[in-house]
Backbone bond lengths (Angstrom), bond angles and torsions (degrees), N, CA, C in turn:
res aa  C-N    CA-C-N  psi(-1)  N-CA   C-N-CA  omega(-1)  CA-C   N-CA-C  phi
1 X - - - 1.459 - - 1.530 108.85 -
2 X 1.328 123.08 124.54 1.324 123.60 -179.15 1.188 102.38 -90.53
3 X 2.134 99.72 145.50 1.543 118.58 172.68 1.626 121.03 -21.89
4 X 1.035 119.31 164.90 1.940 117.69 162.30 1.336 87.93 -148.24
5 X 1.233 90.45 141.54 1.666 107.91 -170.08 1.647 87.56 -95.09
6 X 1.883 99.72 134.20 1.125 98.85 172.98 1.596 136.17 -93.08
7 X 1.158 108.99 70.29 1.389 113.00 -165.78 1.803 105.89 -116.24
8 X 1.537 107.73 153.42 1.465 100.66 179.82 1.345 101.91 -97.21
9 X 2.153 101.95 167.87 1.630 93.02 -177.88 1.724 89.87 -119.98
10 X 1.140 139.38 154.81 1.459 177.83 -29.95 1.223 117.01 114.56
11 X 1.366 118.06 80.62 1.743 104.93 121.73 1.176 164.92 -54.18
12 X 1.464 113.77 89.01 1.917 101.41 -134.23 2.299 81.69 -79.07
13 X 1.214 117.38 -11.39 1.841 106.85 177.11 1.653 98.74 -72.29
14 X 0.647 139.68 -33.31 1.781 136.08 -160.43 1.410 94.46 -116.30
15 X 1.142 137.42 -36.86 1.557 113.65 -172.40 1.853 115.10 -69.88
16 X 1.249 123.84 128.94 1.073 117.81 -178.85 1.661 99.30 -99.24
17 X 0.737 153.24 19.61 1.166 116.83 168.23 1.988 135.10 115.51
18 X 1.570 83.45 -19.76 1.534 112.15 -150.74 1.544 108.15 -58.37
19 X 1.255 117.84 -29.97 1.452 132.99 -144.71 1.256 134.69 15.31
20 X 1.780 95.48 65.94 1.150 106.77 174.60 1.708 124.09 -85.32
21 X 1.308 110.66 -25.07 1.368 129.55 139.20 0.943 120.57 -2.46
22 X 1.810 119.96 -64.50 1.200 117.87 -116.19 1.480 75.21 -119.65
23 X 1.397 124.61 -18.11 1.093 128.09 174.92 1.266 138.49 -71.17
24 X 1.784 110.84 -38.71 1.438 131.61 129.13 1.031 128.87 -11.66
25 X 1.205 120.55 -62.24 1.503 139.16 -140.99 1.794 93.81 -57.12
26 X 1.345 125.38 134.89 1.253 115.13 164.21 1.214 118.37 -86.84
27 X 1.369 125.55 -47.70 1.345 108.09 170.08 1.677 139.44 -92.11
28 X 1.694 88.56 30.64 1.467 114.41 172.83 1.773 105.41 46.55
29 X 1.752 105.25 65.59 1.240 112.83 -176.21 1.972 98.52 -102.31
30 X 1.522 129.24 -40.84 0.959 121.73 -161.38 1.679 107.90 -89.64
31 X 1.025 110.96 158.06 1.268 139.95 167.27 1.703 148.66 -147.24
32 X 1.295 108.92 109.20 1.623 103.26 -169.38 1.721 114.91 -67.25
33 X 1.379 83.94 135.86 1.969 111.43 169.92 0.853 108.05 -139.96
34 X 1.473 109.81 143.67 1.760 123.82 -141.30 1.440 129.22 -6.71
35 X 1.467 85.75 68.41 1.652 97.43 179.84 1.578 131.48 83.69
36 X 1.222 107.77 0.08 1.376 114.34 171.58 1.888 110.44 -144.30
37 X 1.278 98.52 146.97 1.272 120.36 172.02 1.790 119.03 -36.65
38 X 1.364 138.96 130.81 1.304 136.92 155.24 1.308 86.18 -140.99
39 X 1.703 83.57 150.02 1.919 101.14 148.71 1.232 109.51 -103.35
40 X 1.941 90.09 146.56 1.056 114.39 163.76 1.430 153.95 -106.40
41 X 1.647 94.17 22.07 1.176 99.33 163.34 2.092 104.99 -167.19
42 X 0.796 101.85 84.05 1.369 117.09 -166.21 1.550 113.10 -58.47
43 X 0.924 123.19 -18.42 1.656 121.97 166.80 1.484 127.73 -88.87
44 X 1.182 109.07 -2.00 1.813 120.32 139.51 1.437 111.83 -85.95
45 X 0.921 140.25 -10.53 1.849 119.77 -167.67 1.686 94.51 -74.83
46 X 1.207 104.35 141.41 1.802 128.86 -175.67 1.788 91.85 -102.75
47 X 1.269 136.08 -32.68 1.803 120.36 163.49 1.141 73.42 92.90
48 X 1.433 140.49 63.86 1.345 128.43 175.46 1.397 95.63 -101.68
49 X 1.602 127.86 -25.02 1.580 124.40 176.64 1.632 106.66 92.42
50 X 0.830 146.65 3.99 1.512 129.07 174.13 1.447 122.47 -82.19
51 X 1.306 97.41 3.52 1.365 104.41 -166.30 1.935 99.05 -84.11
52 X 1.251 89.30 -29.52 1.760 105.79 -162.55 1.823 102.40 -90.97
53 X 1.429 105.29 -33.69 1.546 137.02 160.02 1.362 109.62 -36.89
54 X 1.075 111.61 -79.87 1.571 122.95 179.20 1.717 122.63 -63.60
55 X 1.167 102.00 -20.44 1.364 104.91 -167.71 1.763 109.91 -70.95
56 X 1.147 134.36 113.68 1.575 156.93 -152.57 1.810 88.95 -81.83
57 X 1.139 117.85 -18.45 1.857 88.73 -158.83 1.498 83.35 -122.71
58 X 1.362 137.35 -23.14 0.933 121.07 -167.81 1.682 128.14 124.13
59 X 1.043 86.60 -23.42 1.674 111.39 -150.23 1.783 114.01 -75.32
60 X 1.465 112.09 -12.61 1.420 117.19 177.75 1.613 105.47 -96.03
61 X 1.300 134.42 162.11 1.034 132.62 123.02 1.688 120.17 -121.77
62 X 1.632 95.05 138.06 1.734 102.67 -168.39 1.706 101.88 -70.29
63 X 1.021 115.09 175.72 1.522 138.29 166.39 1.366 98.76 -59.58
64 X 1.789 121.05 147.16 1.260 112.34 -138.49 1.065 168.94 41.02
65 X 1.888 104.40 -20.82 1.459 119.65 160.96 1.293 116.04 -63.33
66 X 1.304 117.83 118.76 1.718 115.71 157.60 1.475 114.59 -84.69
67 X 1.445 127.54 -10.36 1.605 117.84 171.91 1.337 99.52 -151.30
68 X 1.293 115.54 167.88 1.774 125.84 -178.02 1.704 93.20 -72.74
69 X 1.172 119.72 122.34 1.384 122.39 159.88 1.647 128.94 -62.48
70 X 1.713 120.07 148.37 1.464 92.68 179.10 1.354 131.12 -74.90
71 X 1.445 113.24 159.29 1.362 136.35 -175.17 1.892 102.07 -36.36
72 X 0.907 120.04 142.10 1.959 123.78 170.28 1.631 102.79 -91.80
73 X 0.479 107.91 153.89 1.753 136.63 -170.49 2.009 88.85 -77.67
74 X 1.408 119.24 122.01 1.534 116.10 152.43 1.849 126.26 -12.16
75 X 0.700 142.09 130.76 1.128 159.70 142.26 1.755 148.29 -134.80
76 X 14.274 172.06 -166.37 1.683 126.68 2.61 1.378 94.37 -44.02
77 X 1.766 128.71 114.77 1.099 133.06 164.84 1.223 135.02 -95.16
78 X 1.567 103.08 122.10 1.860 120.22 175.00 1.422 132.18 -20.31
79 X 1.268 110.10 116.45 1.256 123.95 -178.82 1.941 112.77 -44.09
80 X 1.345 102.47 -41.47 1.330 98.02 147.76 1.556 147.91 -57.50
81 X 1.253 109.06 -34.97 1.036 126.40 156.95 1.848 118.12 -42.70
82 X 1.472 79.85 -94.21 1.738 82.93 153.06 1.490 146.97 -29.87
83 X 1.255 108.38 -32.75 1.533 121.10 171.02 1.613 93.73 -75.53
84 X 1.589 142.81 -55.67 1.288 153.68 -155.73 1.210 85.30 -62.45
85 X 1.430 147.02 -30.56 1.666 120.19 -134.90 1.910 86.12 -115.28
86 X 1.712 101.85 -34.71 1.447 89.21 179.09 1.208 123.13 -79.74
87 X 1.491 111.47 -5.56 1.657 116.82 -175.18 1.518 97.35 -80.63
88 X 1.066 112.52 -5.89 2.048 107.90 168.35 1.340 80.15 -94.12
89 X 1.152 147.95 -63.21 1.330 134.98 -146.88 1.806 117.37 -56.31
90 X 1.553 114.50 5.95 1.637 117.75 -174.55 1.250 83.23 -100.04
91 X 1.188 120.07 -38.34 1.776 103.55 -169.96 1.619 114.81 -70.60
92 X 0.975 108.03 -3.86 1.870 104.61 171.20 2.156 102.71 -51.48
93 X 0.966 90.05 -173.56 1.836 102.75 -175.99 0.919 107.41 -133.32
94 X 1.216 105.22 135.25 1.799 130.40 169.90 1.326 139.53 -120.24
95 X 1.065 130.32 169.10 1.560 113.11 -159.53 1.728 100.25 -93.47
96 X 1.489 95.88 134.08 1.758 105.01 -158.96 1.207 122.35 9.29
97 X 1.790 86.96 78.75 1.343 117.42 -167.18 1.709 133.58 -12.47
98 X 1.131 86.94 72.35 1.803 117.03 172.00 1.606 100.96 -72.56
99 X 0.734 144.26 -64.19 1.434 138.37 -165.76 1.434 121.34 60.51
100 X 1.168 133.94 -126.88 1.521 105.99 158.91 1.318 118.06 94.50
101 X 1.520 100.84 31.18 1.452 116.52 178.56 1.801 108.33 -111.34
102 X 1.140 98.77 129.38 2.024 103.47 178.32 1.870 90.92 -128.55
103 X 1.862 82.30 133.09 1.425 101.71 -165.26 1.675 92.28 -101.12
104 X 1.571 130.54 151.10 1.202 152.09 -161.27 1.846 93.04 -145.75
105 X 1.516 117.27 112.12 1.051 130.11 -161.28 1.771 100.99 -123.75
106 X 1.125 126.92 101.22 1.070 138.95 150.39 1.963 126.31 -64.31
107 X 1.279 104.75 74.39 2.047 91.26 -172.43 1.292 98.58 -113.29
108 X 1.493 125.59 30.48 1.545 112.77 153.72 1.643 108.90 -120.43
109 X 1.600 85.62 124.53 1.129 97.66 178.99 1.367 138.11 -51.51
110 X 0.948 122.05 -18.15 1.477 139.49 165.23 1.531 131.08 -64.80
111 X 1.225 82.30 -39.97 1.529 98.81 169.85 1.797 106.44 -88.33
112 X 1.075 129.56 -41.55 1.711 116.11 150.72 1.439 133.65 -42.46
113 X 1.057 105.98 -45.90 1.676 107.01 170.87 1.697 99.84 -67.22
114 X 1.121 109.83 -55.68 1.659 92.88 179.48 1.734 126.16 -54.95
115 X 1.001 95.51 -13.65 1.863 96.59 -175.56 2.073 89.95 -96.04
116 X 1.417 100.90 -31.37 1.494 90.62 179.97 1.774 119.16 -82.21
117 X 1.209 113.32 3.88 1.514 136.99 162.88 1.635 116.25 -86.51
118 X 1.415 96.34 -36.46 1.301 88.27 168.20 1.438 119.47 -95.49
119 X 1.104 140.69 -10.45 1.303 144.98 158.68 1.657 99.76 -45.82
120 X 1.492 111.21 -55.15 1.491 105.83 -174.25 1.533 130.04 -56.86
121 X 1.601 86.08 -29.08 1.865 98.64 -173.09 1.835 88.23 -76.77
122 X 1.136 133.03 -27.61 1.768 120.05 176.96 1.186 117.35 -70.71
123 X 1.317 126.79 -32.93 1.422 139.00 -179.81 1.954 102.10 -81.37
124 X 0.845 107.17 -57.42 1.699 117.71 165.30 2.215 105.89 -36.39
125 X 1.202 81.87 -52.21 1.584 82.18 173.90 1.332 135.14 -79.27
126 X 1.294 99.40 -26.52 1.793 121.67 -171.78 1.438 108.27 -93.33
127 X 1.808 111.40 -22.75 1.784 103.42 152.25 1.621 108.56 -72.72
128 X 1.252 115.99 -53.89 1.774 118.85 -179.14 1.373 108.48 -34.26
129 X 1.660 116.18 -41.26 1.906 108.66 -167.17 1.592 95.12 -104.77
130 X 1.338 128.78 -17.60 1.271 105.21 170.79 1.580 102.35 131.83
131 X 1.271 94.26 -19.69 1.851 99.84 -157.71 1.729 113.95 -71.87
132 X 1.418 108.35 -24.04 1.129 107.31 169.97 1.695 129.66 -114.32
133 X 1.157 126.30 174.05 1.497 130.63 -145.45 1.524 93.16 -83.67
134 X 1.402 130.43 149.49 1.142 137.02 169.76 1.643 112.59 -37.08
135 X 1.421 107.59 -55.79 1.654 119.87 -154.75 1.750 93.55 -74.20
136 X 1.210 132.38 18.74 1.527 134.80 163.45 1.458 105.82 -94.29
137 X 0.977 114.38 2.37 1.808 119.19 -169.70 1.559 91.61 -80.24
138 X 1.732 118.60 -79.04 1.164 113.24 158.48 1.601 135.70 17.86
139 X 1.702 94.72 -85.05 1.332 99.81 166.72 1.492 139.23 -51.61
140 X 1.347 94.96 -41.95 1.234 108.32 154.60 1.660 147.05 -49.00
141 X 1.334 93.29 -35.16 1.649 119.10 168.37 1.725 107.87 -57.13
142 X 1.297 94.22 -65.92 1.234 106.91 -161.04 1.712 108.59 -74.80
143 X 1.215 110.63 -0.80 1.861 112.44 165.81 1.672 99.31 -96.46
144 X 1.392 114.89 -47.05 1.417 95.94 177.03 1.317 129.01 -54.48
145 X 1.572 109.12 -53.92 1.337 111.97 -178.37 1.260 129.49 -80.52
146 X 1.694 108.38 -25.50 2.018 96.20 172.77 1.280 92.46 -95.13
147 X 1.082 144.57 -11.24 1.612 130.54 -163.27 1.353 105.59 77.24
148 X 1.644 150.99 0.09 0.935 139.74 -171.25 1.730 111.14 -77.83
149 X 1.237 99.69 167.34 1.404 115.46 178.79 1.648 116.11 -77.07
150 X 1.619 129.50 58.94 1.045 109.13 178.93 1.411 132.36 -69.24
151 X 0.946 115.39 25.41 1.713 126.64 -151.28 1.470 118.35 -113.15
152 X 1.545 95.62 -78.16 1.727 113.96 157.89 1.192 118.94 -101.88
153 X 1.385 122.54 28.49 1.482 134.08 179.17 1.402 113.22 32.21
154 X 1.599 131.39 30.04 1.440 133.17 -173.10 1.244 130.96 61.33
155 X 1.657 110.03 18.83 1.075 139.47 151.78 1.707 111.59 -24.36
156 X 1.682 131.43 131.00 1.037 102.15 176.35 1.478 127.09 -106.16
157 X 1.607 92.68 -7.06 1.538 100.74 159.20 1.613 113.97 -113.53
158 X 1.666 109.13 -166.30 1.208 107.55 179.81 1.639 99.16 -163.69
159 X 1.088 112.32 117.85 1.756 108.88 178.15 1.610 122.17 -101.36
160 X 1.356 138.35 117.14 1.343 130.50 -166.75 1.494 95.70 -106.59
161 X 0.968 127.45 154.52 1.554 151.53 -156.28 1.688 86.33 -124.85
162 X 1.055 115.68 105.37 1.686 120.65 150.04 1.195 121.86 -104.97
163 X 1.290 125.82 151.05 1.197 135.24 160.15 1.723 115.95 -161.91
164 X 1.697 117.62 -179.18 0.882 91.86 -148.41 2.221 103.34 -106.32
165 X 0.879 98.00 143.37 1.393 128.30 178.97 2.026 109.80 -20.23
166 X 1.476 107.37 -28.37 1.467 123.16 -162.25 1.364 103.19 -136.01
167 X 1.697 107.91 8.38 1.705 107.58 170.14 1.826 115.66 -78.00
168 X 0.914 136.41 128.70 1.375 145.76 166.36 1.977 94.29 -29.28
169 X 1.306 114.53 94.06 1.204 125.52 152.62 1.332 108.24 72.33
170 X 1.464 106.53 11.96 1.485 109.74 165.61 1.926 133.20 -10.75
171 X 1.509 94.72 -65.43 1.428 91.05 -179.83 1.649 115.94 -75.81
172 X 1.725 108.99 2.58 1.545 93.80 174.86 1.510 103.22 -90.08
173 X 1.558 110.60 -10.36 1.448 112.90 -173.66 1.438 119.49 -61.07
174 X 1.998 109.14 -42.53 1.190 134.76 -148.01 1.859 83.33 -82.84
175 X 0.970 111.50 -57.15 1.709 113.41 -166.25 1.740 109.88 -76.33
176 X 1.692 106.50 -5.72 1.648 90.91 163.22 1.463 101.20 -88.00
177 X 1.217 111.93 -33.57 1.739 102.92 -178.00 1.229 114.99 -76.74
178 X 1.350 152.90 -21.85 1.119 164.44 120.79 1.968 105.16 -16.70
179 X 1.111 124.95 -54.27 1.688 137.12 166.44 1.573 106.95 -61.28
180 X 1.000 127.15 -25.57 1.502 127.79 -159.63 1.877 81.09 -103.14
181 X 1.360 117.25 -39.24 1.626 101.92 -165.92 1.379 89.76 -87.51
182 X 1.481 170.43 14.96 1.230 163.11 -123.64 1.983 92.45 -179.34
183 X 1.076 97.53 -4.47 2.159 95.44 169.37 1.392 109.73 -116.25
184 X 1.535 103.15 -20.22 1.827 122.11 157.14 1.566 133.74 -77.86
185 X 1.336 81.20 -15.51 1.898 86.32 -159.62 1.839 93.51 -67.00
186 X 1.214 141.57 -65.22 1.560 149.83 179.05 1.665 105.93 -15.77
187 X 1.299 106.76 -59.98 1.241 119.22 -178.91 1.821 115.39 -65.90
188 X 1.239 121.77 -22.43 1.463 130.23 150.63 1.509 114.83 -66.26
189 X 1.521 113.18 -14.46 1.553 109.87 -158.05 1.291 120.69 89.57
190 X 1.777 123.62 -26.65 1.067 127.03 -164.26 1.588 111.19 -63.93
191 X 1.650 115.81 173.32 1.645 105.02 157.58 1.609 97.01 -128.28
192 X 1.124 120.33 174.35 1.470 128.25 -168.73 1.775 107.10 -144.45
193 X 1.035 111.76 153.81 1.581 124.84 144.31 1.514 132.45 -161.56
194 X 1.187 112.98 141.87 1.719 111.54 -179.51 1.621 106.38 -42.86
195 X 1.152 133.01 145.44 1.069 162.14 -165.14 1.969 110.67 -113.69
196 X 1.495 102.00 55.69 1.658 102.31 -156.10 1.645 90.00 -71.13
197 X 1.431 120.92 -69.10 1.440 122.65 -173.26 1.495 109.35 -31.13
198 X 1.514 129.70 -45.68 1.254 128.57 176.64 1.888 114.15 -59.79
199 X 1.765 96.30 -40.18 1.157 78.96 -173.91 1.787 133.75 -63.49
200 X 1.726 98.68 -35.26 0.873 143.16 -144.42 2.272 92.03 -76.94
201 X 1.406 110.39 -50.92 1.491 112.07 160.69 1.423 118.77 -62.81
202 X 1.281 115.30 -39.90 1.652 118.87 166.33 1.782 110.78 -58.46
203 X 0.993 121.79 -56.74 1.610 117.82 155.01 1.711 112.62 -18.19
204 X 1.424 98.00 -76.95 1.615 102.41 -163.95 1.612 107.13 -83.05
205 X 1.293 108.74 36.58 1.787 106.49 172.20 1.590 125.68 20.39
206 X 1.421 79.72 74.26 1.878 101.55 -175.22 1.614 100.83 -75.75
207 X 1.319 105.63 102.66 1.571 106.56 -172.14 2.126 111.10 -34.16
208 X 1.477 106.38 -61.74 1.235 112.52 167.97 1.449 131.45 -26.26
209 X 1.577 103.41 -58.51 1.721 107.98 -172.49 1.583 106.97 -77.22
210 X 1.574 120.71 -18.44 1.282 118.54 165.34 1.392 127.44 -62.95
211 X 1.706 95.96 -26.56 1.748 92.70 -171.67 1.484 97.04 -92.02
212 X 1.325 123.56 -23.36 1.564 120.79 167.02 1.486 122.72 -48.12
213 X 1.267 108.63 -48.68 1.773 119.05 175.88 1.250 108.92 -76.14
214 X 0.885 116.60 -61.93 1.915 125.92 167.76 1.771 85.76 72.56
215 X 0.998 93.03 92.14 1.786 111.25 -169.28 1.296 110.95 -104.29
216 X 1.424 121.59 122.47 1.934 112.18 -171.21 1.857 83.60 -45.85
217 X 1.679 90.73 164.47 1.281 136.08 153.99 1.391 131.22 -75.26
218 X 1.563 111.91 115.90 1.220 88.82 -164.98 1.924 104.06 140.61
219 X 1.699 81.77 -39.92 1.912 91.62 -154.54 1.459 82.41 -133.53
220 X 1.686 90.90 136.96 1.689 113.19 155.69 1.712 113.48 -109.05
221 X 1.305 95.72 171.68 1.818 105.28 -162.46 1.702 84.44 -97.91
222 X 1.326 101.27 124.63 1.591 113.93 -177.70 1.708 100.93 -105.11
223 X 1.061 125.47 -9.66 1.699 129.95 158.99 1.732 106.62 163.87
224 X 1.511 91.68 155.47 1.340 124.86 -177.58 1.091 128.77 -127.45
225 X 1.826 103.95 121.65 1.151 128.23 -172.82 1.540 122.31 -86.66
226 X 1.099 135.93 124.32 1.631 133.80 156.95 1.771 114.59 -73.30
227 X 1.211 141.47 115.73 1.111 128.19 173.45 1.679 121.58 -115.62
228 X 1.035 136.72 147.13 1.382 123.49 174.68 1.541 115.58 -161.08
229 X 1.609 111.65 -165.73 1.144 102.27 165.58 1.794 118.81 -103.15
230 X 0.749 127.26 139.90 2.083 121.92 -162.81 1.529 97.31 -72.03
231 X 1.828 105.64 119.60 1.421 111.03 167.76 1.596 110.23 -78.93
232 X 1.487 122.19 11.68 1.328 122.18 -168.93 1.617 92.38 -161.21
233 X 1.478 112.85 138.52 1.334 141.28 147.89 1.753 120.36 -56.57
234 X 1.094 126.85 112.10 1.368 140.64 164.93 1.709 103.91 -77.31
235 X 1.194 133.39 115.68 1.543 129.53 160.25 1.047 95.62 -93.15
236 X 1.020 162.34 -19.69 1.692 141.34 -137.74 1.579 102.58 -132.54
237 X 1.295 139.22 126.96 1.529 116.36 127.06 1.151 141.81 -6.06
238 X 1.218 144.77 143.15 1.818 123.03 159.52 1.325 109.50 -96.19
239 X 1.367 133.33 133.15 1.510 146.95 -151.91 1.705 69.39 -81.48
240 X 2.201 95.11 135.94 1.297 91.55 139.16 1.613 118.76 -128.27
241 X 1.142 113.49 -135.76 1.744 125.43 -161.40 1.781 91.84 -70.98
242 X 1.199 135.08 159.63 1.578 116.05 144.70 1.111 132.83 -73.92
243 X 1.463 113.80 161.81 1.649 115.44 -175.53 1.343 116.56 -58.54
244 X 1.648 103.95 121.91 1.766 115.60 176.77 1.413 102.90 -78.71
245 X 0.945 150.69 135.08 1.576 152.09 153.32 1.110 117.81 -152.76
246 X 1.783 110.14 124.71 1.499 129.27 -178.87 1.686 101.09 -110.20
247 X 1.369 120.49 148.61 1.218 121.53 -137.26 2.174 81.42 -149.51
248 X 1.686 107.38 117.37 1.809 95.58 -157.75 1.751 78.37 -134.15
């Protein structure tokens, strides 16, 4: 498969202006000059597509897109709410059906930004000793210096999937039911995203973020959810790879 250069393409007739793009952007690569979108630094973009996703008129295409995809159909949250989205989440599948997932619900916001502060102080440390990859520095930058939420993106809840450590495939259990509440969430209104940076310090048993959660005993976090309500409209799909299929 040959390279794709990751650069976006521009309609400067249809683009208005909006910077909603730029707002998207996860790793806060784009930026408008005189009125339209560029990146500025093209050897971080991940081709994740939201940029082209979000865009209302049409007028971008992200890295990897070869055409504007079609338009999507219209579409602090309630504890009810929340209860609705995980009660789809039992019907996911498990291996001879064990199930055996206990959900740990974070919906004050306050207490999210603090677990997403402390994610930073692990990554902050794990460049200092070595343990983690250069391109986490980044992230890091951009929590110190704008103060923004790169973490849980200001998410106002956060749902962790536990289960237990010696269950038959446990953590594939926790992240199908976790997938089943994240193919539901739209239809609540909600928006969602995996929670990798969270997961990823919960992995390496950051003494700190453990005593923050103070998580029964017993149970590890098999994946983590961000949930909320969307400060931005997605029209688009995100273009992906084409269909691989071998046929035996």
């Amino acid at each position: 498969m040959s390279a794709i250069k990751k650069v976006i393409q521009v309609d400067p007739d249809r683009c208005g202006g909006c910077g909603a793009c730029v707002e998207a952007c996860p790793a806060g690569l784009l930026a408008l000059e005189e009125g339209l979108p560029r990146m500025t630094r093209e050897d971080s973009c991940i081709a994740c597509g939201h940029c082209g996703a979000v865009c209302a008129s049409g007028a971008l295409l992200a890295p990897k897109s070869s055409k504007a995809q079609p338009e999507l159909p219209a579409g602090p949250v309630p504890r009810e709410t929340l209860l609705k989205l995980l009660d789809v989440a039992r019907y996911a599948p498990s291996a001879i059906n064990s199930q055996g997932v206990v959900y740990r619900v974070l919906d004050d916001p306050a207490q999210v930004r603090r677990v997403a502060q402390c994610v930073v102080d692990w990554a902050e440390e794990g460049l200092a000793s070595g343990r983690l990859p250069a391109y986490f520095q980044a992230t890091v930058d951009r929590a110190r210096h704008s103060g923004e939420d790169v973490i849980l993106r200001g998410a106002p809840a956060l749902v962790l999937a536990l289960v237990s450590p010696e269950s038959l495939r446990g953590r594939d259990t926790a992240r199908f039911a976790l997938t089943y509440a994240e193919l539901f969430a739209p239809s609540l209104g909600l928006g969602t995203c995996w929670a990798g940076y969270l997961e990823a310090c919960l992995a390496s048993g950051w003494p700190p973020l453990e005593e923050l959660l103070q998580l029964p005993r017993g149970l590890m976090v098999g994946g983590a959810l961000m949930v909320g309500v969307p400060d931005i409209r997605y029209h688009r799909l995100v273009e992906r790879e084409p269909l691989a299929v071998t046929w035996q």
